[in-house]
ChimeraX commands (.cxc) that place a marker at each C-alpha (Angstrom):
marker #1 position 12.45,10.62,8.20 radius 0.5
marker #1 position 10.77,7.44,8.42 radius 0.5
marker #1 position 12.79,4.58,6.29 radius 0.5
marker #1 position 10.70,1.37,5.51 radius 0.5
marker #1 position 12.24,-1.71,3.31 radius 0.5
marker #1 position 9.36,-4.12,1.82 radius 0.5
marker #1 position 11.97,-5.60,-0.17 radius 0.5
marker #1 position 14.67,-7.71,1.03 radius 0.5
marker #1 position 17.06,-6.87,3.84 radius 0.5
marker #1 position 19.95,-5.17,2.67 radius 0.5
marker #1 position 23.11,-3.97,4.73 radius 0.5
marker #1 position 23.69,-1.06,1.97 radius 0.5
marker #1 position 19.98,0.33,2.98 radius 0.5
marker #1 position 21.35,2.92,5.79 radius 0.5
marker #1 position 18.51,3.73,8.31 radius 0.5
marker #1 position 15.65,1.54,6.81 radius 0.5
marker #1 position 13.91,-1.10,9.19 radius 0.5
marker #1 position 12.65,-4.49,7.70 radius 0.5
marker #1 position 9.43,-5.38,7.10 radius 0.5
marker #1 position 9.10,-8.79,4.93 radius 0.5
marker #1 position 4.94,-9.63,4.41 radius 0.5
marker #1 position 3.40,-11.92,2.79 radius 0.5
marker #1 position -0.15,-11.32,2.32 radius 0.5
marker #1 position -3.51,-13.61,0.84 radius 0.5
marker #1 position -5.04,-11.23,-1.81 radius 0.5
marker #1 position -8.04,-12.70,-1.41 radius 0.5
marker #1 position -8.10,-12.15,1.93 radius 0.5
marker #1 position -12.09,-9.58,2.78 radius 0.5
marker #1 position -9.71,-7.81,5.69 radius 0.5
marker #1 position -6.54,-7.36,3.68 radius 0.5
marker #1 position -7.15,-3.07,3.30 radius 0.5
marker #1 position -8.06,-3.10,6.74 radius 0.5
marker #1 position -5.14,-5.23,8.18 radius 0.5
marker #1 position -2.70,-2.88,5.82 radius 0.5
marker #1 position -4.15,0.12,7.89 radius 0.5
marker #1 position -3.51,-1.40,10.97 radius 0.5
marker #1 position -0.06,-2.56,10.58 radius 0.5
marker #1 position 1.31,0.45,8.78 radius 0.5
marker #1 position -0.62,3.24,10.97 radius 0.5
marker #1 position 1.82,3.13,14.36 radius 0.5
marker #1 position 5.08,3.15,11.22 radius 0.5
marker #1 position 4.09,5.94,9.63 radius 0.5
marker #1 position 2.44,8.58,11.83 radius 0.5
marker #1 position 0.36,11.70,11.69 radius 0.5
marker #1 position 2.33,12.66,8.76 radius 0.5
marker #1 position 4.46,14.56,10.19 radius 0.5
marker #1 position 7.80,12.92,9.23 radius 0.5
marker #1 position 8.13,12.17,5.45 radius 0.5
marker #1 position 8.07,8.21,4.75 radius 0.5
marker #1 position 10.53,7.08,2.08 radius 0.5
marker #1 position 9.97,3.09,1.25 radius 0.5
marker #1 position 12.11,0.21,-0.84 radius 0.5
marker #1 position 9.40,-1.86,-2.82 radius 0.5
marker #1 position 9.71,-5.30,-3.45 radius 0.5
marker #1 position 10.52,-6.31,-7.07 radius 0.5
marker #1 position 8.36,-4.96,-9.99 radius 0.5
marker #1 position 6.52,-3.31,-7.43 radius 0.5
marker #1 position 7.99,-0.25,-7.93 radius 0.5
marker #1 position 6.91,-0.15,-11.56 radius 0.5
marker #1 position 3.64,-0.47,-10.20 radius 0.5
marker #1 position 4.40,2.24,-7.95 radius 0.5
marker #1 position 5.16,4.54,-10.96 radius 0.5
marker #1 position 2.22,3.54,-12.91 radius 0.5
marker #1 position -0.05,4.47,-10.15 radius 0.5
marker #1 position 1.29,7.57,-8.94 radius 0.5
marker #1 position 1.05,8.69,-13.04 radius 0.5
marker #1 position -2.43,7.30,-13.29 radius 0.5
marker #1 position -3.04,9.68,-10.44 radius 0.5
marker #1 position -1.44,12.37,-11.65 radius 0.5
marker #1 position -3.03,12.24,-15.23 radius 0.5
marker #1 position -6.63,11.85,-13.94 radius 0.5
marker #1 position -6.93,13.12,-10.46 radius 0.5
marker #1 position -7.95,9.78,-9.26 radius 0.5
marker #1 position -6.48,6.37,-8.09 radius 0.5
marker #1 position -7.55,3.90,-10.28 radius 0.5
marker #1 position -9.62,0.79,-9.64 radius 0.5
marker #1 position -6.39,-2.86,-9.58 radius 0.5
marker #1 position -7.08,-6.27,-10.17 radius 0.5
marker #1 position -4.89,-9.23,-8.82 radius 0.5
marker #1 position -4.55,-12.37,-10.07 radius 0.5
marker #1 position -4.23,-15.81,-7.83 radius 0.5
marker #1 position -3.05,-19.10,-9.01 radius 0.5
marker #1 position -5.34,-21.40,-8.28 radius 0.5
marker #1 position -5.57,-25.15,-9.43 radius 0.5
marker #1 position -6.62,-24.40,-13.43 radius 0.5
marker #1 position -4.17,-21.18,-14.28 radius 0.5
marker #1 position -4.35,-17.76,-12.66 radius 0.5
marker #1 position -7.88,-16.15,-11.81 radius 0.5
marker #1 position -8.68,-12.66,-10.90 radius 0.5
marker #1 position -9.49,-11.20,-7.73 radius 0.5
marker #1 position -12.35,-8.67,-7.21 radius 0.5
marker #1 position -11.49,-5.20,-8.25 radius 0.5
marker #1 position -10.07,-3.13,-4.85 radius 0.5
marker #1 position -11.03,0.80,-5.62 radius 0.5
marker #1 position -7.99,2.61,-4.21 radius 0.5
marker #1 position -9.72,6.27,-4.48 radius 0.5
marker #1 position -12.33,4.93,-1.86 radius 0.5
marker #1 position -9.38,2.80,-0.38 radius 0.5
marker #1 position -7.71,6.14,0.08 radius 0.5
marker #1 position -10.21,7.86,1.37 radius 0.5
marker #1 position -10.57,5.53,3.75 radius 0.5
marker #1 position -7.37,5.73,5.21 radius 0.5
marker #1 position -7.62,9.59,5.56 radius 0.5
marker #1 position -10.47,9.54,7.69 radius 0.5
marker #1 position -8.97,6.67,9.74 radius 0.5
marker #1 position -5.44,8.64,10.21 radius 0.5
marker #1 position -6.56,12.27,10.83 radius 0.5
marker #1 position -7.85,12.38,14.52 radius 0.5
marker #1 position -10.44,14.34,15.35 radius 0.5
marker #1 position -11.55,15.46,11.55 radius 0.5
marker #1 position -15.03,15.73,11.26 radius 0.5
marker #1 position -17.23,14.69,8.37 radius 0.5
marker #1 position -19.94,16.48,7.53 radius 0.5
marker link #1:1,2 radius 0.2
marker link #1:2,3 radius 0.2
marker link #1:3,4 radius 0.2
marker link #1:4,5 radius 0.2
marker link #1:5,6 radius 0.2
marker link #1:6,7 radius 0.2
marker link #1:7,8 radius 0.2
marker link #1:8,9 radius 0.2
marker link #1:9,10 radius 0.2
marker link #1:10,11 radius 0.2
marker link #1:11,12 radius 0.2
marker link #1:12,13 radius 0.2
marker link #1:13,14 radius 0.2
marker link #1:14,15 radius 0.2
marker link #1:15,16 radius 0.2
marker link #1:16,17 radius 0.2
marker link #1:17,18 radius 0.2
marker link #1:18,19 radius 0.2
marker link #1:19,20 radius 0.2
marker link #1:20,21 radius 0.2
marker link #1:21,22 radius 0.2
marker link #1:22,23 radius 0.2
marker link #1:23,24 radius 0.2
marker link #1:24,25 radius 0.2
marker link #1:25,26 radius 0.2
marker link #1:26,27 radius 0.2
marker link #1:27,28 radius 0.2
marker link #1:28,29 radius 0.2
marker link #1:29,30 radius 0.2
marker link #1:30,31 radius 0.2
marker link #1:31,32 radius 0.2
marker link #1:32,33 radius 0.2
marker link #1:33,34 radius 0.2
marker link #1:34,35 radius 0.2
marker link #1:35,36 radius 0.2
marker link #1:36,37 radius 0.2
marker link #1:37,38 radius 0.2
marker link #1:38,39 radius 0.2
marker link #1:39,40 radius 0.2
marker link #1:40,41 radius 0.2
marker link #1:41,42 radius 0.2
marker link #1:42,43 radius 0.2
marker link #1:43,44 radius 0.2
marker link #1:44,45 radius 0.2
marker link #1:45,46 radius 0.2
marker link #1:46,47 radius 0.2
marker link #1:47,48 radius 0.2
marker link #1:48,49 radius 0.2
marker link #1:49,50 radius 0.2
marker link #1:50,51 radius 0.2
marker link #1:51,52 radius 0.2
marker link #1:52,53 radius 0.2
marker link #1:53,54 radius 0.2
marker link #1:54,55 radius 0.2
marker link #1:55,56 radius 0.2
marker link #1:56,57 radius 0.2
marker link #1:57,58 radius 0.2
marker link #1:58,59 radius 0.2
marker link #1:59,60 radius 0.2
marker link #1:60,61 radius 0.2
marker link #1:61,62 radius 0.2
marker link #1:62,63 radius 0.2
marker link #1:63,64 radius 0.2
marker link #1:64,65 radius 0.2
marker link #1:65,66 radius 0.2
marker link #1:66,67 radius 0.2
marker link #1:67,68 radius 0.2
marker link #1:68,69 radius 0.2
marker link #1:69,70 radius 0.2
marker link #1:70,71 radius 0.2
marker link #1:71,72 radius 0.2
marker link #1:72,73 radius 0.2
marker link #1:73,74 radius 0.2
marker link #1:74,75 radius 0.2
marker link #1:75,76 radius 0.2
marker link #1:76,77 radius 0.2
marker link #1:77,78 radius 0.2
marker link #1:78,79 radius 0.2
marker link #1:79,80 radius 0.2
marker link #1:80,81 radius 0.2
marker link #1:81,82 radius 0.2
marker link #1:82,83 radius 0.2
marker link #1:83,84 radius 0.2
marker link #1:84,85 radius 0.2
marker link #1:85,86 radius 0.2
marker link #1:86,87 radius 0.2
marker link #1:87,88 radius 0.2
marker link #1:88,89 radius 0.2
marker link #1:89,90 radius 0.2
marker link #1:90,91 radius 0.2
marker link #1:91,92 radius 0.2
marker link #1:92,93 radius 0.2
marker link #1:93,94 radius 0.2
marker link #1:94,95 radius 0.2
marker link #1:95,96 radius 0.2
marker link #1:96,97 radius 0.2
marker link #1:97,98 radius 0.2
marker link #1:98,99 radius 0.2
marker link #1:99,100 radius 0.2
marker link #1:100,101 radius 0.2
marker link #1:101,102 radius 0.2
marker link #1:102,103 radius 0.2
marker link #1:103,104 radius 0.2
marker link #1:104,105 radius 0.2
marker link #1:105,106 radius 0.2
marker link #1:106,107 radius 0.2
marker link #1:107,108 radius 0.2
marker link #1:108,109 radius 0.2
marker link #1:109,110 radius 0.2
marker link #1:110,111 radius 0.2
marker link #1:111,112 radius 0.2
marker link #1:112,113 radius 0.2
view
């Protein structure tokens, strides 16, 4: 099983290897650069991943994963940035496509007709 910790390092976490990021949400590679780093951790899907969120992440997490489960389909999430006059937000990131995406990046040799 493949143990991941995006929260802080904790000795109680048996198994889990670290992995503290900090990322610019406004950053035009962010989905990509997520691919790329968590591709070689996670595999062909072989293993089962289990992962410790960060925070309030995990609520976000559960919201998703029910959003998914009600309608079939991830929905589209917004962040916001602080910037110099209060907190703005982001452009839109579509995680269905987002997902997609990642299927047809991780499944070698899958042809798309």
């Amino acid at each position: 099983m493949i143990k991941l910790n995006f929260s802080h390092p904790n000795s109680k976490l048996e198994g889990f290897t670290n992995h503290q990021l900090h990322v610019d949400l406004a950053d035009i590679q962010l989905e990509e650069k997520i691919i790329a780093y968590l591709l070689p951790l996670v595999g062909d899907g072989s293993e089962p991943v289990t992962i410790v969120s960060p925070g309030l992440a995990h609520l976000g997490l559960l919201v998703l994963t029910a959003i998914h489960g009600l309608t079939g389909h991830f929905p589209l999430v917004i962040a916001m940035k602080k910037g110099d006059d209060g907190f703005f937000p982001l452009p839109a990131v579509n995680l269905q496509e987002y997902r997609n995406s990642c299927v047809r990046i991780s499944r070698e040799g899958l042809t798309v007709l």
